[in-house]
Every structure is written in C-alpha cells, then in structure tokens.
Biopython code that builds the backbone (N, CA, C, O; Angstrom):
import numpy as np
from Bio.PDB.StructureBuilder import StructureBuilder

atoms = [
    (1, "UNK", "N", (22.582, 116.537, -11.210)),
    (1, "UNK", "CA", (23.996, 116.480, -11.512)),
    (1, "UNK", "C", (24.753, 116.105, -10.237)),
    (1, "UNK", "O", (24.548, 116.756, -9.212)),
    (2, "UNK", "N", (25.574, 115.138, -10.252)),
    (2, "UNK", "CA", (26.649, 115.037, -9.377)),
    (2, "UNK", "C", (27.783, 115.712, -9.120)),
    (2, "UNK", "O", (28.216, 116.432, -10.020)),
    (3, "UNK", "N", (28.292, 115.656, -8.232)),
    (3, "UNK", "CA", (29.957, 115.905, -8.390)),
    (3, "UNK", "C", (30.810, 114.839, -8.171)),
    (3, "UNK", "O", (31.852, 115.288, -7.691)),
    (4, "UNK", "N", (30.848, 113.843, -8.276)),
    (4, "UNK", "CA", (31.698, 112.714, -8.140)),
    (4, "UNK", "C", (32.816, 112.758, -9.034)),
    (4, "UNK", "O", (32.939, 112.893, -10.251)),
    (5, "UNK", "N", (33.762, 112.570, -7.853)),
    (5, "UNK", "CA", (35.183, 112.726, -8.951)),
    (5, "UNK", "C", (35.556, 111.031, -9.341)),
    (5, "UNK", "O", (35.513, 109.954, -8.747)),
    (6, "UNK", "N", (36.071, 111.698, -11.174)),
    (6, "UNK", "CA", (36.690, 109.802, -11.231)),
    (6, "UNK", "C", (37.897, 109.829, -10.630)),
    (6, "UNK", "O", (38.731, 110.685, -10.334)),
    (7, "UNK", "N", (37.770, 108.686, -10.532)),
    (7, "UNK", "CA", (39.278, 108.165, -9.773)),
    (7, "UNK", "C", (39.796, 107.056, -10.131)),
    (7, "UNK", "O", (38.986, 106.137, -10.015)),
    (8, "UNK", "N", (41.041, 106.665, -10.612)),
    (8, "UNK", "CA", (41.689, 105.992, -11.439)),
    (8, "UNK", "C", (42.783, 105.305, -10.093)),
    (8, "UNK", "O", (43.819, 105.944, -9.910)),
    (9, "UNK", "N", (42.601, 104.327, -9.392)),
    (9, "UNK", "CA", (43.377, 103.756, -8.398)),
    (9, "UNK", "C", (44.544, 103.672, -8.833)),
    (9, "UNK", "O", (44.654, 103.514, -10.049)),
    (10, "UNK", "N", (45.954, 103.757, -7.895)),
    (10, "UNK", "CA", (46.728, 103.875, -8.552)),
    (10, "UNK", "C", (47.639, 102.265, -8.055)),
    (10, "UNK", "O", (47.342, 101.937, -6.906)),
    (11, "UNK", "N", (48.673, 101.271, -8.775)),
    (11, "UNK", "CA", (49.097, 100.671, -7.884)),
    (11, "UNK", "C", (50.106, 100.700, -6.958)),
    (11, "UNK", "O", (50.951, 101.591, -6.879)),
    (12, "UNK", "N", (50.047, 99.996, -6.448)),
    (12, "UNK", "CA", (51.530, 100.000, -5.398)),
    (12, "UNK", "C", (52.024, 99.001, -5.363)),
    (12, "UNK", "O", (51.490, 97.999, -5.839)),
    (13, "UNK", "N", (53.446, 98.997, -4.657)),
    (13, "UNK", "CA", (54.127, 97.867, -4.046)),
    (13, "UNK", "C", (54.041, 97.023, -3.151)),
    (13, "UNK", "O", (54.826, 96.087, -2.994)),
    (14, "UNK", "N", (52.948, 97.304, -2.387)),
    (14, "UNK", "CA", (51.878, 96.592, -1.486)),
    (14, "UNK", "C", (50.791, 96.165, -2.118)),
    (14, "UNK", "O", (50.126, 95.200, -1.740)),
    (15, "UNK", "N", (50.542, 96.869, -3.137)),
    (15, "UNK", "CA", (49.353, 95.905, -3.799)),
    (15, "UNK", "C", (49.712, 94.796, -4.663)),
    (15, "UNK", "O", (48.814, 94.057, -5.066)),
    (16, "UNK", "N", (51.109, 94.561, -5.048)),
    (16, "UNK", "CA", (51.819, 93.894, -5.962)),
    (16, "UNK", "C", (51.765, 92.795, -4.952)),
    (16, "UNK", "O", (51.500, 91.682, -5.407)),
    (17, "UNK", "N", (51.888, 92.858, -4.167)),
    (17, "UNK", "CA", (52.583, 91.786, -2.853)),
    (17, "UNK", "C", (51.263, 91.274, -2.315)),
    (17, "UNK", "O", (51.379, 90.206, -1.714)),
    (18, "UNK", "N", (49.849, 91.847, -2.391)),
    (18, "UNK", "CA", (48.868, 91.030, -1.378)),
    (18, "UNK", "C", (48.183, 89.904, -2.448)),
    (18, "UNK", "O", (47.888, 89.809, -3.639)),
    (19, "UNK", "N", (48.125, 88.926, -0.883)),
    (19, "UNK", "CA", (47.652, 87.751, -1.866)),
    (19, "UNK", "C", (46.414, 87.702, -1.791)),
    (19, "UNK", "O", (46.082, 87.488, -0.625)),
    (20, "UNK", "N", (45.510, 87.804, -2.514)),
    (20, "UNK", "CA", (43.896, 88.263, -2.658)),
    (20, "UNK", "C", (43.635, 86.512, -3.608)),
    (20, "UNK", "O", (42.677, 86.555, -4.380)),
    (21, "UNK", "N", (44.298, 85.303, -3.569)),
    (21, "UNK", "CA", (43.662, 84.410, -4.656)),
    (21, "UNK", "C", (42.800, 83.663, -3.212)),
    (21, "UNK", "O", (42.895, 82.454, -3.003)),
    (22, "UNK", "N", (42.339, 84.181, -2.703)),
    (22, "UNK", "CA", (40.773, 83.449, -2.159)),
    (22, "UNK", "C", (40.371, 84.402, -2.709)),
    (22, "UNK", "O", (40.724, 85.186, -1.828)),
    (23, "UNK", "N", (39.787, 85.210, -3.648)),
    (23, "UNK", "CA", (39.028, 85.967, -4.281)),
    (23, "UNK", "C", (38.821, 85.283, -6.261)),
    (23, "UNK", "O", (38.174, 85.603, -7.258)),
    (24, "UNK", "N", (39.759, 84.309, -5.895)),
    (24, "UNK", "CA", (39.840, 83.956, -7.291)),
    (24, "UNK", "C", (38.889, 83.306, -8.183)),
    (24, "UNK", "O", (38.944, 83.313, -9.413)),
    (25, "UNK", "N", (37.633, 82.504, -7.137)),
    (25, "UNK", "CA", (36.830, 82.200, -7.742)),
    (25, "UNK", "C", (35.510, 82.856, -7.875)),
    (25, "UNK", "O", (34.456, 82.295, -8.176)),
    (26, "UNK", "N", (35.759, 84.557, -7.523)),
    (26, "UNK", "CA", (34.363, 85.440, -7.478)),
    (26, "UNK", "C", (34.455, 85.705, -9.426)),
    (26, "UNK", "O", (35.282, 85.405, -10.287)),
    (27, "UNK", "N", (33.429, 86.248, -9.422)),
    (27, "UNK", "CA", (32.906, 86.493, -10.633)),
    (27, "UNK", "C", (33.756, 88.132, -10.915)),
    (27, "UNK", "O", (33.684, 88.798, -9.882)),
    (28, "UNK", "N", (34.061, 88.432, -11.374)),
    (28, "UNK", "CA", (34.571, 90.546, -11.974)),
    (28, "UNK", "C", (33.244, 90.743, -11.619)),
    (28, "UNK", "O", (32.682, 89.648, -11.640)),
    (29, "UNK", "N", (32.231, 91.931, -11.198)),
    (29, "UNK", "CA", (31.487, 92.469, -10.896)),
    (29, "UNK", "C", (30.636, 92.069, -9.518)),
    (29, "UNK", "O", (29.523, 92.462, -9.169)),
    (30, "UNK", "N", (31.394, 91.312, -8.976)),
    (30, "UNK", "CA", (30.598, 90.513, -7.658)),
    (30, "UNK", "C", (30.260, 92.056, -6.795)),
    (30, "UNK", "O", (30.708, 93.158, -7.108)),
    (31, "UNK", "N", (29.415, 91.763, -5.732)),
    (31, "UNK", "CA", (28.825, 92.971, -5.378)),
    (31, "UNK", "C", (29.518, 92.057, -3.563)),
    (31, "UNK", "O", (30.154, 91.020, -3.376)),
    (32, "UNK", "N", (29.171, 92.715, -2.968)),
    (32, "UNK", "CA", (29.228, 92.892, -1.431)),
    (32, "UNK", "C", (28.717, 91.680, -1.084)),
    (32, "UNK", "O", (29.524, 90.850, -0.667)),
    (33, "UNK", "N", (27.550, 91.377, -1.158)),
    (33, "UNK", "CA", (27.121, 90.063, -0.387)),
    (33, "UNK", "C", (27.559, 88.726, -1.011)),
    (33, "UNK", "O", (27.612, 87.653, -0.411)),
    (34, "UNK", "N", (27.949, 89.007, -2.653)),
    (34, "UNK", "CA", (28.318, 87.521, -3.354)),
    (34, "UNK", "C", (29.545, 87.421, -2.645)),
    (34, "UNK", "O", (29.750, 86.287, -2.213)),
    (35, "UNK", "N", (30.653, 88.481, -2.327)),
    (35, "UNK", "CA", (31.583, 88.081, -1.977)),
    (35, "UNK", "C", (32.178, 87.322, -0.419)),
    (35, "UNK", "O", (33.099, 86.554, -0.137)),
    (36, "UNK", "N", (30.839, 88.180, 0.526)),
    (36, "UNK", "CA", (30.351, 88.108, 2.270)),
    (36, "UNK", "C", (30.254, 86.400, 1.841)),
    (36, "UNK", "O", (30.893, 85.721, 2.645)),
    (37, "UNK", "N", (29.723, 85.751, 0.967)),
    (37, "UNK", "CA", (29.008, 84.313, 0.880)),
    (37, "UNK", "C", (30.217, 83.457, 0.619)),
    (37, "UNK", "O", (30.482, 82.425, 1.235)),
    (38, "UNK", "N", (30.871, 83.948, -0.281)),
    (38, "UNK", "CA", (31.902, 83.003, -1.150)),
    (38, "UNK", "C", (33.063, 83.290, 0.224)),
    (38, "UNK", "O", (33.732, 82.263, 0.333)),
    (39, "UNK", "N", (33.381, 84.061, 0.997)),
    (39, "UNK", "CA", (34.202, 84.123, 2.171)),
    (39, "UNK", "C", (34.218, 82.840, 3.349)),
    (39, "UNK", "O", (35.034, 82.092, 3.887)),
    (40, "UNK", "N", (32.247, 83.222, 3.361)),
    (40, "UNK", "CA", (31.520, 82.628, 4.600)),
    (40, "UNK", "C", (31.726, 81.008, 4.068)),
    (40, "UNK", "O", (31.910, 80.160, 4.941)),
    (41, "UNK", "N", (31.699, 80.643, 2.818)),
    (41, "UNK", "CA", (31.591, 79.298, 2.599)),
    (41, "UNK", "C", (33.089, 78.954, 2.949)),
    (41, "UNK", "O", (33.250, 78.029, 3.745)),
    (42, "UNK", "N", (34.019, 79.483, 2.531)),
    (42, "UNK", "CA", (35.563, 78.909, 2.348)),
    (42, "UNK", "C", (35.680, 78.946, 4.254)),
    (42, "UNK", "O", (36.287, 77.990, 4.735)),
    (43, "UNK", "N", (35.241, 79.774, 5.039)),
    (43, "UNK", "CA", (35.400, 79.586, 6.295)),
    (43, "UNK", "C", (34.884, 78.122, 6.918)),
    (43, "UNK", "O", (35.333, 77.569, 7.922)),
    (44, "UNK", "N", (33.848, 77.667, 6.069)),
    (44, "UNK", "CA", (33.415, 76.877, 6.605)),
    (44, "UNK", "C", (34.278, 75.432, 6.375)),
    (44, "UNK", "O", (33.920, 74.587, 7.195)),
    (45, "UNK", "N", (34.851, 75.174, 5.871)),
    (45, "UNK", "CA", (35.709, 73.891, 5.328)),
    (45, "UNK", "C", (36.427, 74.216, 6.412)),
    (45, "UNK", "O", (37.428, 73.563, 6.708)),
]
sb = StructureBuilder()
sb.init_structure("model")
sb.init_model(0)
sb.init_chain("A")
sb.init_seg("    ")
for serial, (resi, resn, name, xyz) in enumerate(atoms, 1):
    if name == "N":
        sb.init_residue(resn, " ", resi, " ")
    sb.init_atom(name, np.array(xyz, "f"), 0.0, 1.0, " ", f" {name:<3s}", serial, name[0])
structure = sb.get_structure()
C-alpha cells in the first residue's frame, strides 16, 4: 500500500500567461526523454 496523495494541480495566472507552444508538437503522455529529444532537435535549427 502506498500513501500517495492525489493531487489535482490547480491553475493560475501565471500559468494562463506561459507560452509552452514549443511543446505543441509532443504527443499527451510524452515521458522525459521524448520531450529532452523534441527540445534537443528544435535547438538544433
């Protein structure tokens, strides 16, 4: 058994405002390294 609490993020007015669309072409469930890759490529252009 765990104890892990859920946690339901809440938003903000700073989160309304950040621009995250270089993230726009990851997949919903991308993990850590798909996203390290899809970063590393756009750096590269």
């Amino acid at each position: 058994m765990t104890d892990a609490v859920e946690h339901t993020p809440e938003t903000s007015e700073e989160d309304d405002e950040r621009d995250d669309s270089h993230l726009d072409d990851i997949e919903e469930g991308a993990g850590c390294t798909e996203i390290w890759e899809h970063l590393a490529e756009k750096r590269g252009n």
